[in-house]
C-alpha positions, 0 to 999 in steps of 0.5 A: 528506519522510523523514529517514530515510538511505533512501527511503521509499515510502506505497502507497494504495488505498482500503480498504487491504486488498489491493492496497496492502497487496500492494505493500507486503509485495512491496516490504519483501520485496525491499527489505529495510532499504533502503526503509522501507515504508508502506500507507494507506487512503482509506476503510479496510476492517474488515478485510484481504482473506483472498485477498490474504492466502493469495496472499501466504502462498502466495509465503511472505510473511505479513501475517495480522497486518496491518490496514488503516490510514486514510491521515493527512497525516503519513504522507504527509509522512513519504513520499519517494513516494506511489504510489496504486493504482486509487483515481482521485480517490478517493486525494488527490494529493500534489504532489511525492510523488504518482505515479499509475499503472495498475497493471492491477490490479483490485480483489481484491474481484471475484476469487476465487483 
């Protein structure tokens, strides 16, 4: 569990290249200094996903210089909240941290802007 006097939220997917990514800049946009924010990657791609990238950069969010992290256990650990994203049994589930949702979003790789 995080230390830290506020909540702490890891987002995960498997590439960490576009949905977690996402939710976590919305995330640290809207939350500011009151939550701190982390992304992580099952298998982590080379690189991020240049549609997520400009579809952010279109609502003013940058993250061109973010790149995708491998998901480690004192990420999770450091974590108030694991929330993974699309991934089924391919994001390990954390007891007590772990929310699993479907977001009802589909991976940006099959879609174009």
């Amino acid at each position: 569990m995080s230390t830290s006097p506020v909540p702490s939220v890891l987002f995960v997917c498997v590439h960490n290249a576009g949905r977690s990514q996402m939710a976590a800049a919305f995330l640290t946009r809207l939350g500011g200094d009151r939550v701190q924010v982390r992304s992580a990657g099952s298998a982590p791609a080379s690189a991020m996903n240049l549609a997520v990238v400009q579809a952010l950069g279109e609502v003013g969010i940058d993250i061109s210089a973010e790149t995708p992290k491998v998901l480690t256990a004192e990420a999770v650990q450091a974590s108030d909240v694991v929330i993974t994203m699309g991934c089924g049994d391919a994001c390990p589930y954390f007891p007590r941290r772990t929310r699993r949702r479907a977001c009802g979003v589909t991976a940006f790789k099959h879609h174009d802007l």
